[in-house]
C-alpha distance (Angstrom), angle and dihedral (degrees) to the residues before:
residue distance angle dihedral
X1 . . .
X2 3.78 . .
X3 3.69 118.6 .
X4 4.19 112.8 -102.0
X5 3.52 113.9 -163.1
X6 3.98 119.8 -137.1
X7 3.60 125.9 -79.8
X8 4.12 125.5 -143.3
X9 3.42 105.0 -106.4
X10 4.03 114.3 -102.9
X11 3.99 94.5 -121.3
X12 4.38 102.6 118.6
X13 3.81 103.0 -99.7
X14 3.83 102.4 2.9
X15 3.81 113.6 133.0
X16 3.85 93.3 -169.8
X17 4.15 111.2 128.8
X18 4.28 107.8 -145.5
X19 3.47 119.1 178.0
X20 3.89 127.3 -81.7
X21 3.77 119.1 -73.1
X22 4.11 93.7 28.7
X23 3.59 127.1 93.9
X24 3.81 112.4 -162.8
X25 3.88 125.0 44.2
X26 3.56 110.6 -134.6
X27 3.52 97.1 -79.5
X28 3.41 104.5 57.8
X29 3.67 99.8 30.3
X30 3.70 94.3 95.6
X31 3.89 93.4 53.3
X32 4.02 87.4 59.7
X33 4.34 104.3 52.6
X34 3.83 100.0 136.6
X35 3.54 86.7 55.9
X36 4.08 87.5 81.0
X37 4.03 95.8 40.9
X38 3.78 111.3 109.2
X39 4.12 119.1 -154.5
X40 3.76 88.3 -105.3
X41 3.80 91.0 54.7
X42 3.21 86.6 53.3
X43 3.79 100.3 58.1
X44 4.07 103.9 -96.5
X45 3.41 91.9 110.4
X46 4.40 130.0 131.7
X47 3.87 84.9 -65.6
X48 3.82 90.4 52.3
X49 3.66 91.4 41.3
X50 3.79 97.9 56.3
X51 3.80 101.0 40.6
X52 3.98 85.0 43.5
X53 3.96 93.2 59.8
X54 3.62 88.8 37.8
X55 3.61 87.4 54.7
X56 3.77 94.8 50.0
X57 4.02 91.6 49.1
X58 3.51 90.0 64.6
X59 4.11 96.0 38.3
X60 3.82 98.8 37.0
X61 3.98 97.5 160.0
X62 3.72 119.8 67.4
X63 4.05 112.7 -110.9
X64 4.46 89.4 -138.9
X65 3.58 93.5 52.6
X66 4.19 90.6 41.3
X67 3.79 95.0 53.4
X68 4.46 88.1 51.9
X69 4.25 85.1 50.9
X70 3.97 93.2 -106.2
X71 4.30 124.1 128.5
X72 3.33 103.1 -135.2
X73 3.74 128.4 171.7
X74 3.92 119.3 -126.8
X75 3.34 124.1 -126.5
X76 4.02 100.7 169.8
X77 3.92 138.1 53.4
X78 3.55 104.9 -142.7
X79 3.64 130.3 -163.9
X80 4.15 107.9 -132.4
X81 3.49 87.5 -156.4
X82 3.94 113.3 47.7
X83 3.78 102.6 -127.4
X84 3.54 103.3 -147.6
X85 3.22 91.6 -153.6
X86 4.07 103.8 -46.3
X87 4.00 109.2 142.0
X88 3.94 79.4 -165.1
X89 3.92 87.2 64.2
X90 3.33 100.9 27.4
X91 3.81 97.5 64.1
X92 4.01 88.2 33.7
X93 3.83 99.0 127.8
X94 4.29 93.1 -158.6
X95 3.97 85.9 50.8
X96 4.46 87.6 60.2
X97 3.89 121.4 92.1
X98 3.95 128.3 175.1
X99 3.40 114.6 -123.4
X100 3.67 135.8 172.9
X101 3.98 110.7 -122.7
X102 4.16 100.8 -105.4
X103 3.88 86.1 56.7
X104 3.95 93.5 37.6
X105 4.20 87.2 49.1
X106 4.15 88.2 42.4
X107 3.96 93.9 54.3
X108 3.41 94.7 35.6
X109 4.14 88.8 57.7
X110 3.28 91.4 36.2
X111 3.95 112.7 40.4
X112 3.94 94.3 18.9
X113 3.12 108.9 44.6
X114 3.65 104.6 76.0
X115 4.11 102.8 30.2
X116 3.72 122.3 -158.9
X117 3.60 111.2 -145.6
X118 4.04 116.6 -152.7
X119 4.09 113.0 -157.0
């Protein structure tokens, strides 16, 4: 195997070098630990995937583009509540909308993308 020499690790403003193929030196590697969590891990596995185009069979249009008077065709199931992780939610029917990608990418960077957590 060829020799790789080390990377700087991908933390904003760390120096440290780790060793090619990792991210995070040890310091920062805790800070990153979604980084490592594949889709499946996450729950959108063959399960998901069937119930998901099930789901979109029998809600074809998305909901965004309905309430602005446009017919567009959904492409995504998307959870109304983000479920962080909840099988509860996750699999909650009532918490699923159809949405058509450009409006499943806009709420997701929108909404999303900085949760608020309630204890």
């Amino acid at each position: 195997m060829p020799y790789r020499p080390n990377t700087p690790c991908k933390h904003p403003g760390c120096p440290a070098l780790v060793p090619y193929g990792q991210k995070y030196c040890a310091k920062h590697r805790a800070l990153h630990p979604e980084e490592v969590r594949s889709a499946s891990r996450r729950g959108y596995n063959s399960r998901w995937q069937k119930a998901s185009r099930a789901y979109l069979q029998a809600h074809p249009l998305c909901v965004i583009c309905m309430k602005r008077g446009r017919y567009t065709r959904a492409t995504v199931v998307d959870h109304i509540v983000p479920h962080r992780g909840d099988p509860k939610l996750f699999w909650d029917r009532t918490n699923w909308q159809s949405l058509c990608k450009q409006c499943h990418d806009r709420k997701t960077m929108t909404e999303d993308r900085h949760p608020l957590y309630h204890y």
